[in-house]
PAVORO-69657 format. One record per atom (N, C-alpha, C, O): residue in one letter; x, y, z. Coordinates in pm, whole numbers, plus 32768, in hexadecimal, padded with zeros to 4 digits. Layout:
N
aXYZ/...
This chain:
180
xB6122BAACE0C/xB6442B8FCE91/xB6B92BEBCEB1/xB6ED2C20CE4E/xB6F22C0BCF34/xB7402C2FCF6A/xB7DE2C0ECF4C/xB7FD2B97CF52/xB81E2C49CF39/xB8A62C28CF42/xB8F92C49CFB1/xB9452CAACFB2/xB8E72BEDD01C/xB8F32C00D09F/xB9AD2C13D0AE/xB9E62C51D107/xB9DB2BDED059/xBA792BB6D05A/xBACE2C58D03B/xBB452C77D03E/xBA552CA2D01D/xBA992D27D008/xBA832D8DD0A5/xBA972E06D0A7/xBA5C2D43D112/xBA6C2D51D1B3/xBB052D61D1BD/xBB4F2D17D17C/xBB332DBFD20B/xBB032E29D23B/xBB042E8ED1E2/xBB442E72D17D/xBABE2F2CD1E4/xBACF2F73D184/xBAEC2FF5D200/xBAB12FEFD26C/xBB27303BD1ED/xBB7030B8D21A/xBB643131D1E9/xBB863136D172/xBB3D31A2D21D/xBB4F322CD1DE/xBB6232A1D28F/xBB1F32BFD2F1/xBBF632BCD24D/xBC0F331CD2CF/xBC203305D333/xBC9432E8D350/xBB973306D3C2/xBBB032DAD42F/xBB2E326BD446/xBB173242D4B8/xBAEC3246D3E9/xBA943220D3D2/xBABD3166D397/xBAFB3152D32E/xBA8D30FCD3EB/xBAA1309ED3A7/xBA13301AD39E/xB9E92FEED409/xB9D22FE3D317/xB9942F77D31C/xB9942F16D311/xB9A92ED6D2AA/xB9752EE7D399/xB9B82E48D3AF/xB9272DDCD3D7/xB8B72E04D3F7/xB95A2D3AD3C6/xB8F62CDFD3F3/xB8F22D15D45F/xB9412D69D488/xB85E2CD1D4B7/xB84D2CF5D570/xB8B62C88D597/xB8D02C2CD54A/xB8EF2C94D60A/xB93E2C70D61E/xB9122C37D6AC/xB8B82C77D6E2/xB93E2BD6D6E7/xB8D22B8BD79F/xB9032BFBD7ED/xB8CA2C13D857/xB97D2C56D7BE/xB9B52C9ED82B/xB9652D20D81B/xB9772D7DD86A/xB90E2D28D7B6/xB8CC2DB8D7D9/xB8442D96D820/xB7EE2DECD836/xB8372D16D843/xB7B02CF3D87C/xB7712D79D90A/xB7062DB4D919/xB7E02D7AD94D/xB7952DDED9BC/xB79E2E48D98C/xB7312E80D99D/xB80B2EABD939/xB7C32F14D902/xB73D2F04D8C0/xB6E02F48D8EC/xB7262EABD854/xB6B42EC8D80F/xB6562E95D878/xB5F02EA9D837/xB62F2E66D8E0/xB5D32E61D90D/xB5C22EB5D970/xB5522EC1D9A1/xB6242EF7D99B/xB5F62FACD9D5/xB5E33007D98B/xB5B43074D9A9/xB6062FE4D922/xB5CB3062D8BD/xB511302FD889/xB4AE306FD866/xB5262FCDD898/xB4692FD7D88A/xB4002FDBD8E6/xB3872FC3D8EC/xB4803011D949/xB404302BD9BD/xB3F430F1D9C9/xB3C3313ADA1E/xB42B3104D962/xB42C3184D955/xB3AA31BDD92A/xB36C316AD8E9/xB361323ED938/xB2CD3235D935/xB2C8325AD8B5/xB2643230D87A/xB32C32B1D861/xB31432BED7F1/xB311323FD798/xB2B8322ED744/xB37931E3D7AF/xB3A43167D753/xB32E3138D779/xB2F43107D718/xB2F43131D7D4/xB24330C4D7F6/xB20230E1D79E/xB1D13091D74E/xB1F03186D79C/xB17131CED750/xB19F31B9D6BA/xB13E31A2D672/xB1F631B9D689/xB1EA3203D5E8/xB242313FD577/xB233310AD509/xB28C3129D5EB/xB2F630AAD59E/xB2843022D58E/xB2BA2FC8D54E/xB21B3009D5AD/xB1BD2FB4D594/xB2122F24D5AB/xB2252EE8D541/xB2342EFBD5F4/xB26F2E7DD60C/xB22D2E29D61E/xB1C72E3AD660/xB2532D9ED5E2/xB2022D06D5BC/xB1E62D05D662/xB1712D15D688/xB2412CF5D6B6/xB23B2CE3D75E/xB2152D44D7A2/xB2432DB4D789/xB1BB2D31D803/xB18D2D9CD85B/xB2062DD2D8D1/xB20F2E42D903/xB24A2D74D8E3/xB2BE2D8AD951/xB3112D0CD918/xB2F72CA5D8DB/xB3BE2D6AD965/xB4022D2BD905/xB48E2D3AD99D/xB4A52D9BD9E6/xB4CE2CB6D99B/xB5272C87DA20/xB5AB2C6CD9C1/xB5B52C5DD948/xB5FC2C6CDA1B/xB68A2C3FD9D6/xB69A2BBBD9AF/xB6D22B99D947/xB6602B60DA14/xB6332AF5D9CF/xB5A92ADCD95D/xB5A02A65D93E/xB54F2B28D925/xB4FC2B05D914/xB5512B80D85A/xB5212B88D7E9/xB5A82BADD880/xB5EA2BE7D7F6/xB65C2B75D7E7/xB6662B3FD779/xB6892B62D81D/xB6DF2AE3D7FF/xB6B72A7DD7C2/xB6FF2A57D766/xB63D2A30D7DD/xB5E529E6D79C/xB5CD2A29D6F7/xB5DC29EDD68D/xB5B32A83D705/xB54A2AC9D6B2/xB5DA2AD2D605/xB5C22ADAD58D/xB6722ACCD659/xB6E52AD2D5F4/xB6E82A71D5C4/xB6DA2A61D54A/xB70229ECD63D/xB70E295FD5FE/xB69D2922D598/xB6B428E2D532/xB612294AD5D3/xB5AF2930D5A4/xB55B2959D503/xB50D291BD4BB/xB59B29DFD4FE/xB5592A18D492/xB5CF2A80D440/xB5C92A87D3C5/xB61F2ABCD479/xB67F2B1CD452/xB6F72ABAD3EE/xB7232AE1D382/xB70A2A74D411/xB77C2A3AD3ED/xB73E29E7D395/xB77329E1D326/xB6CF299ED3A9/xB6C4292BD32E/xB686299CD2C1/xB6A3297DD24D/xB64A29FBD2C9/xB6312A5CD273/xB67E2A97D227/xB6612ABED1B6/xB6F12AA3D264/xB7832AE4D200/xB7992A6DD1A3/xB7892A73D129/xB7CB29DED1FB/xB7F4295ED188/xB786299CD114/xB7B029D4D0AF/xB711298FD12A/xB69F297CD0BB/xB6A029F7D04A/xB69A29F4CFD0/xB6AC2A71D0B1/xB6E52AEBD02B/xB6462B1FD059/xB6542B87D019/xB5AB2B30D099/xB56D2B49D07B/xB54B2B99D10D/xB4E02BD6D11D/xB5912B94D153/xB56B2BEED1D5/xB61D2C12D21C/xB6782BC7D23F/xB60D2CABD215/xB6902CD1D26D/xB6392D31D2D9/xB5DE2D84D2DF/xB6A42CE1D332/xB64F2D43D3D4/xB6F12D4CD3D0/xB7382CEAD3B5/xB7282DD9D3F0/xB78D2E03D3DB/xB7B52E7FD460/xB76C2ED8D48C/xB8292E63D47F/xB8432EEFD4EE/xB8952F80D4B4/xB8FF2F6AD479/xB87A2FDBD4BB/xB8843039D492/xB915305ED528/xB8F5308ED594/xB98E303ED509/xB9DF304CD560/xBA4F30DCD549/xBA53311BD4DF/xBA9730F9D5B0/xBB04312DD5AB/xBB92312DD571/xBBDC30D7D5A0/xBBAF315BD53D/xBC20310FD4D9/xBC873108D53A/xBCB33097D551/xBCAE3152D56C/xBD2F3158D5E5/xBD1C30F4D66E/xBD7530C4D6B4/xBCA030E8D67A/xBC993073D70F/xBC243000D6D8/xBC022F9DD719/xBC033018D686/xBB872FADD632/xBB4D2FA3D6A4/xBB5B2F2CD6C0/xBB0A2FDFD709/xBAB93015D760/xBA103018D6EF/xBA0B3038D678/xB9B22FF3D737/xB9212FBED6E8/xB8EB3055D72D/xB8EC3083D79F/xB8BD3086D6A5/xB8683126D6BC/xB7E23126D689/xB7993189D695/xB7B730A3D645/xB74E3075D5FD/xB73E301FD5C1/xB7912FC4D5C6/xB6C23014D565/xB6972F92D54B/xB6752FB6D48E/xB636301CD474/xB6962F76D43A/xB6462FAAD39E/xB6462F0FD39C/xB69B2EB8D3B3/xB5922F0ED367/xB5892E82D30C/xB5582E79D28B/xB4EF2EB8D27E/xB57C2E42D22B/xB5502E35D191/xB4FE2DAFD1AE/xB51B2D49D1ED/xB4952DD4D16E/xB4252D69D164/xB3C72D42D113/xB3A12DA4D0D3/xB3902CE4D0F7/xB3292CC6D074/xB38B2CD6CFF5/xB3602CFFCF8A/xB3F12CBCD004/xB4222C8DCFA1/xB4242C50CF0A/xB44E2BDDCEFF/xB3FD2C8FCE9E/xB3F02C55CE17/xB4762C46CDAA/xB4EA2C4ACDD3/xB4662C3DCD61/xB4B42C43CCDF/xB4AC2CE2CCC6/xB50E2D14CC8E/xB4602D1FCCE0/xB4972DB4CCB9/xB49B2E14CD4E/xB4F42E62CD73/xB44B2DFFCD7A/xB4372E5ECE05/xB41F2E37CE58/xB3DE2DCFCE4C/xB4422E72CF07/xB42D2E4ACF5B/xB4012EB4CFD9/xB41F2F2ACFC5/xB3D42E9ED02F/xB39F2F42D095/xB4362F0CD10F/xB4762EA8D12D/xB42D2F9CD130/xB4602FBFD180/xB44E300ED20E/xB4073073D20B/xB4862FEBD285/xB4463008D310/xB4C03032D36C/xB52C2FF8D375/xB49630A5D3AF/xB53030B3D408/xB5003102D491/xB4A1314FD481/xB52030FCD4DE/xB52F3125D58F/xB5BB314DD5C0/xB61230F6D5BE/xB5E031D8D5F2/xB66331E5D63E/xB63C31DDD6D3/xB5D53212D6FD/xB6963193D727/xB6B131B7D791/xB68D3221D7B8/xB660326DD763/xB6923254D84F/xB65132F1D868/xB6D5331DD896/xB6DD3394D8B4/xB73032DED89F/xB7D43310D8B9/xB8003338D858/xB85E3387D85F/xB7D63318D7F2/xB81A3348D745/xB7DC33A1D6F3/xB80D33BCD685/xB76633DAD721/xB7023409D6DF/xB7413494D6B3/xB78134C5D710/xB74034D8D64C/xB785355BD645/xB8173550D60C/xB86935ACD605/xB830349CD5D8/xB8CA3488D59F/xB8BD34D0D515/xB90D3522D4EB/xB84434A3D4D1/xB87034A4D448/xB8313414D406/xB7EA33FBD3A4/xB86D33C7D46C/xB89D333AD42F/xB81D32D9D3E8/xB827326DD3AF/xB7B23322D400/xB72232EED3D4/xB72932D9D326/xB716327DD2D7/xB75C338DD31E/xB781338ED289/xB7C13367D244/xB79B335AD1D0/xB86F3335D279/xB8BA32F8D24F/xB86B3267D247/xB8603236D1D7/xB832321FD2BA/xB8343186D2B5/xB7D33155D21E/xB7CB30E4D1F0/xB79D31BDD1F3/xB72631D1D1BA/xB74531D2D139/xB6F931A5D0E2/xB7AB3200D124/xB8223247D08B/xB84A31ABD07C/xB82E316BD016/xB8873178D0DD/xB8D330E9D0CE/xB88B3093D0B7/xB8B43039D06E/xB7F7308DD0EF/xB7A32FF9D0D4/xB76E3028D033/xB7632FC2CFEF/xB757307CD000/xB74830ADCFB1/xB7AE3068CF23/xB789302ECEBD/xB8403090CF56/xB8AE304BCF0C/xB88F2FAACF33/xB8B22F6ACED0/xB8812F91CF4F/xB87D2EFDCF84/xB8242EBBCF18/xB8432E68CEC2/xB7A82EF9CF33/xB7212EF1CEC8/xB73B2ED4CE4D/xB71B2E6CCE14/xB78D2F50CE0C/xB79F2F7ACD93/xB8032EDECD80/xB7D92E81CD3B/xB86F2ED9CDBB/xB8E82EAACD86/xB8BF2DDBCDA3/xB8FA2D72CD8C/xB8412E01CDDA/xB8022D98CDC2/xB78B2D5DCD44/xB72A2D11CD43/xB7BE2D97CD01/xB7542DA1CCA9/xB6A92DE2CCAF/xB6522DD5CC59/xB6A42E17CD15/xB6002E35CD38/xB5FA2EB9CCD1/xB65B2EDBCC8E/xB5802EF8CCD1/xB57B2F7CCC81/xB5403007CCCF/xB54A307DCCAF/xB4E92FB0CD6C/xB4D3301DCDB2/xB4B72FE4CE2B/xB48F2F71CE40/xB4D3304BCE86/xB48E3039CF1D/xB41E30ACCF3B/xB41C3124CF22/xB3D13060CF74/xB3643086CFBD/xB37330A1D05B/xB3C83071D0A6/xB30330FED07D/xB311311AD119/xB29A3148D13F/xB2493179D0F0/xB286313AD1CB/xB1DF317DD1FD/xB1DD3197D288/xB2193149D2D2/xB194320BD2C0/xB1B8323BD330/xB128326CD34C/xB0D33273D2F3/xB1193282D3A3/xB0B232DED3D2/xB0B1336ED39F/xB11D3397D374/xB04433C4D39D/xB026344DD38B/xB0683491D3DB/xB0B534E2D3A7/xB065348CD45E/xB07A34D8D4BE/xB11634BCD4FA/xB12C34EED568/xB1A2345BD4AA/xB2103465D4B2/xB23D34A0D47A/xB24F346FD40B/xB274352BD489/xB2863570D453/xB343356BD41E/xB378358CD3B5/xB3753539D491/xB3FF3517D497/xB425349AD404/xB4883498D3BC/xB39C3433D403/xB3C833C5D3BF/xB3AF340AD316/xB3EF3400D2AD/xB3463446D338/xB33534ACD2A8/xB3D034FCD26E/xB40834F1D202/xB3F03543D2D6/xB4753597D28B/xB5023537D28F/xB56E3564D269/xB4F334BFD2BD/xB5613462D2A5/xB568341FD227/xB5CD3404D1E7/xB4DB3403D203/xB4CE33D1D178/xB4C93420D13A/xB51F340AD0E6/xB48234ABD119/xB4BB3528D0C5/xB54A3530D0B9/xB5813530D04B/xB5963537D140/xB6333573D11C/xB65C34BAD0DE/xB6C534BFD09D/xB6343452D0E3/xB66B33E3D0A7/xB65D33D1CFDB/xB693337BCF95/xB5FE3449CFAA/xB5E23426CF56/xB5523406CF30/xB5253425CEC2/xB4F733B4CFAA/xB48B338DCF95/xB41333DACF79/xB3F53431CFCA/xB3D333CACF22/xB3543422CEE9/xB2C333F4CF28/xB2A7337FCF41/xB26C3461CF3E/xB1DE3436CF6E/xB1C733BACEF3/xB1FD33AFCE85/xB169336BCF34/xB12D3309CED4/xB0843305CF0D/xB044329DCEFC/xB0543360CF3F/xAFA3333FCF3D/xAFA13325CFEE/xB0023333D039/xAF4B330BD006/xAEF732D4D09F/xAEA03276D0AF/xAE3C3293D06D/xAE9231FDD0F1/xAE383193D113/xAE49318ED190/xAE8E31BDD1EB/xADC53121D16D/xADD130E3D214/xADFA3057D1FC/xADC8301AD19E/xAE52301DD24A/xAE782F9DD213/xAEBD2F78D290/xAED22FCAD2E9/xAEEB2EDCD299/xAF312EA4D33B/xAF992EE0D34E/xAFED2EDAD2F4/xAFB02F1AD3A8/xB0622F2CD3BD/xB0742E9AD3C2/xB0282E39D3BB/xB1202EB2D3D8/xB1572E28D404/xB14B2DD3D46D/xB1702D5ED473/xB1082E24D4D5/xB0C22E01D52D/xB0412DA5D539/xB01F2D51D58C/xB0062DD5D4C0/xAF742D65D484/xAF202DDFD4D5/xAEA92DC7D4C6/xAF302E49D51C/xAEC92EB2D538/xAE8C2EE7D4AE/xAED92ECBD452/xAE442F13D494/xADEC2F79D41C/xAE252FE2D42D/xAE5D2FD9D49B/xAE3F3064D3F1/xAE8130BED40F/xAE883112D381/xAEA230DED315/xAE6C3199D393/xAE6C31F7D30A/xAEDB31FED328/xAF0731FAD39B/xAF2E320FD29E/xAFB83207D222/xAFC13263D204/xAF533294D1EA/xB04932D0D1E9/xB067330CD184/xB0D9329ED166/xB129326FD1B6/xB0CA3282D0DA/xB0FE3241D08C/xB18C3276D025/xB16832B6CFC2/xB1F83267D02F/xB2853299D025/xB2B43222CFAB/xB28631B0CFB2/xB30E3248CF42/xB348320FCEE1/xB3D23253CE9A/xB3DD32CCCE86/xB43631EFCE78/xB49B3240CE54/xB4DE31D3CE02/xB5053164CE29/xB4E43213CD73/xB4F631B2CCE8/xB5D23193CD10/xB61331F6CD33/xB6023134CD05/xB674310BCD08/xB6A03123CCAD/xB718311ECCC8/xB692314FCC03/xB6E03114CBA0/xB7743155CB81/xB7C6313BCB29/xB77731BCCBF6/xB8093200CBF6/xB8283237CC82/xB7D03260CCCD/xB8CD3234CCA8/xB8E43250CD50/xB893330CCD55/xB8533341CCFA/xB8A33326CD94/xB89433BBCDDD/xB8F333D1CDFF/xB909343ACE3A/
């Protein structure tokens, strides 16, 4: 499980934090973004400030108590301003996958890689031994974020996104047992 109590984690200008009700209308203009539609595979087809607000009380938050789901904002360290979204999920005793979307205002920070380095530490310093990740073929952006994070090809399927759509995988992995 998660060691949620080690929230927030920080590097630079880069900070990962719980979602918070106050990033509700950012994150739900950022998924109306056409890239975040196409490639971030979201459980919800459309997503309201109220209907992300719900979605904190409802699932974000009792998921942290539990240690087995972080839906997490990938914020600003200087205005903790919401630039994105990273979630750790499927959660085991050793490993867990990992999922992330920036804003289209933030895109070009960096901060993909940083948020990515940190859930990573999070992982590790949680006892896990690796995270997993999966993207489409044709993201090419989500490909060199997990390259510059460390993460290694792991194969191709077809398997549900998080969405429950079918969808061919390149399949991404990156062993924890020491920082980077």
């Amino acid at each position: 499980m998660l060691t949620t109590s080690l929230l927030p984690l920080t590097s630079g200008t880069t900070r990962l934090r719980p979602l918070a009700e106050t990033d509700a209308p950012a994150f739900a203009e950022g998924t109306h973004d056409a890239a975040v539609r196409r490639y971030a595979h979201l459980p919800a087809t459309s997503y309201t400030p109220a209907s992300v607000t719900e979605m904190i009380r409802d699932d974000a938050t009792p998921g942290l108590r539990r240690g087995d789901l972080a839906v997490l904002a990938i914020a600003d360290t200087a205005t903790d301003d919401f630039c994105g979204s990273l979630v750790i999920f499927d959660v085991t005793d050793a490993d867990a996958e990992v999922g992330f979307w920036l804003h289209p205002d933030h895109r070009g920070s960096g901060r993909t890689a940083v948020a990515l380095d940190l859930a990573c530490d999070l992982a590790r310093r949680s006892g896990l031994s690796r995270l997993t990740a999966r993207t489409v073929p044709d993201n090419a952006a989500s490909q060199r974020i997990l390259d510059r994070a460390g993460f290694t090809p792991d194969g191709r399927v077809t398997e549900p996104a998080p969405s429950g759509r079918p969808v061919e995988l390149l399949r991404y992995r990156r062993t924890l047992d020491t920082p980077r």
